[in-house]
C-alpha positions, 0 to 999 in steps of 0.5 A: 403313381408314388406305388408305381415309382417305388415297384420301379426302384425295387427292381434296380439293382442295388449295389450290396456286397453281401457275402453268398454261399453258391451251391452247384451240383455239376453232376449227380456225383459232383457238387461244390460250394463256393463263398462269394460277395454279391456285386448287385441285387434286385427281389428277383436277381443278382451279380456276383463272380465265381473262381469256378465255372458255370454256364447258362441255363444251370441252376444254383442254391444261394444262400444270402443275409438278405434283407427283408424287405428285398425277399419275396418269401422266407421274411423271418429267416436269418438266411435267405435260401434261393434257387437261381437260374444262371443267365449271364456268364463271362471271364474276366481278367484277374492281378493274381491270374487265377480264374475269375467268372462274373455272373448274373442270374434269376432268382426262381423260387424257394424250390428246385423243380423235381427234374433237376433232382433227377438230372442236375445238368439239366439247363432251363429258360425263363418261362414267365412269372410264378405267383410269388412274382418270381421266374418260372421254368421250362427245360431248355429244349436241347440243341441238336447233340454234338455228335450231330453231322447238322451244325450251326456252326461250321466243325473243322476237321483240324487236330488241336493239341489240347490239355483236358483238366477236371476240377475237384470240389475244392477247385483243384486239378483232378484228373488231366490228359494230354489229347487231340481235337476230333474237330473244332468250332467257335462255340464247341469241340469233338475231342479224343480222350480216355478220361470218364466225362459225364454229361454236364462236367465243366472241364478246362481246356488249354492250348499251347497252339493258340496259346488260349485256355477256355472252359467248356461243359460236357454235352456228350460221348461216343466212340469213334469210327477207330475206336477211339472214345470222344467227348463233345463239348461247348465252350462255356466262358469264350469262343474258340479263337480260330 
């Protein structure tokens, strides 16, 4: 019993604000690091915000002064380095205006599995538990593509006049363009544009019209029935306020 108890303390989470280095790889050209404070922590998870976004189902390198007795490997390190599986995500408001995201994830393990070195983008989902008590993975079977003509949710075919931005590795704008909506769902968006989007891009999205700005990630391209190249994406931090 007093074994018991104690298993069941050590999965609470513990309000520790320790700093964490983040580390994301949006895409295979595109990474970035981001110096953030945990809001909580367990052996197999944690809170912390970003001023980046991310989404759920991407993998991130964390990097920790945890204490040891909350590790399930690496005990004699200075840092503890952890994969973690993002699975919660929101936007939250912030005095100073400037994008704030809290997020939990899992710790999944020492190392990232192979088909993320190959495509970074990649989303997963718990799989189970690994022999070091930590969540295993399995792909995320993706939905059907953007560009489907069967949606979960219904597309209106309205142009909504929307300004694309990309965000370089220090967070600041990249590249912008001033475009329409193709049609638009709570949940995702088929947009015109010039910009070269590859897949797994988080872009942000802000409309004069709805007076609303969200952050989406790219899931998609093709080229239109006029010729005109479009970029689909799904709304990461929000839904579409229609």
């Amino acid at each position: 019993m007093p074994e018991e108890r104690k298993w069941k303390r050590i999965r609470e989470r513990l309000e520790l604000k320790l700093p964490v280095r983040v580390h994301c790889r949006e895409t295979t050209d595109l990474q970035w690091t981001e110096i953030t404070r945990l809001i909580d922590v367990t052996p197999f998870g944690a809170g912390f915000t970003l001023k980046r976004p991310v989404e759920k189902g991407r993998l991130l390198q964390m990097t920790i002064p945890m204490p040891r007795q909350l590790r399930v490997f690496d005990h004699v390190e200075d840092q503890y380095r952890v994969w973690a599986l993002v699975r919660y995500i929101r936007g939250i408001a912030s005095p100073d205006s400037t994008p704030r995201f809290e997020v939990g994830v899992a710790f999944i393990g020492k190392r990232a599995p192979r088909s993320y070195e190959e495509n970074p983008a990649k989303r997963y989902e718990i799989g189970g538990l690994s022999a070091e008590s930590l969540s295993s993975l399995q792909e995320l079977q993706e939905a059907e593509s953007a560009s489907s003509d069967k949606r979960r949710l219904t597309r209106h075919n309205i142009p909504v006049d929307m300004l694309i931005e990309t965000l370089d590795d220090k967070g600041g704008v990249e590249m912008s363009e001033h475009t329409v909506s193709e049609n638009i769902s709570l949940r995702g968006a088929a947009i015109y544009t010039t910009l070269n989007l590859p897949v797994g891009r988080f872009i942000r999205l802000s409309s004069e019209q709805y007076k609303v700005t969200v952050y989406a990630a790219v899931r998609a391209t093709s080229m239109g029935p006029s010729g005109v190249p479009r970029v689909h994406v799904e709304f990461v931090d929000r839904e579409w306020p229609l």
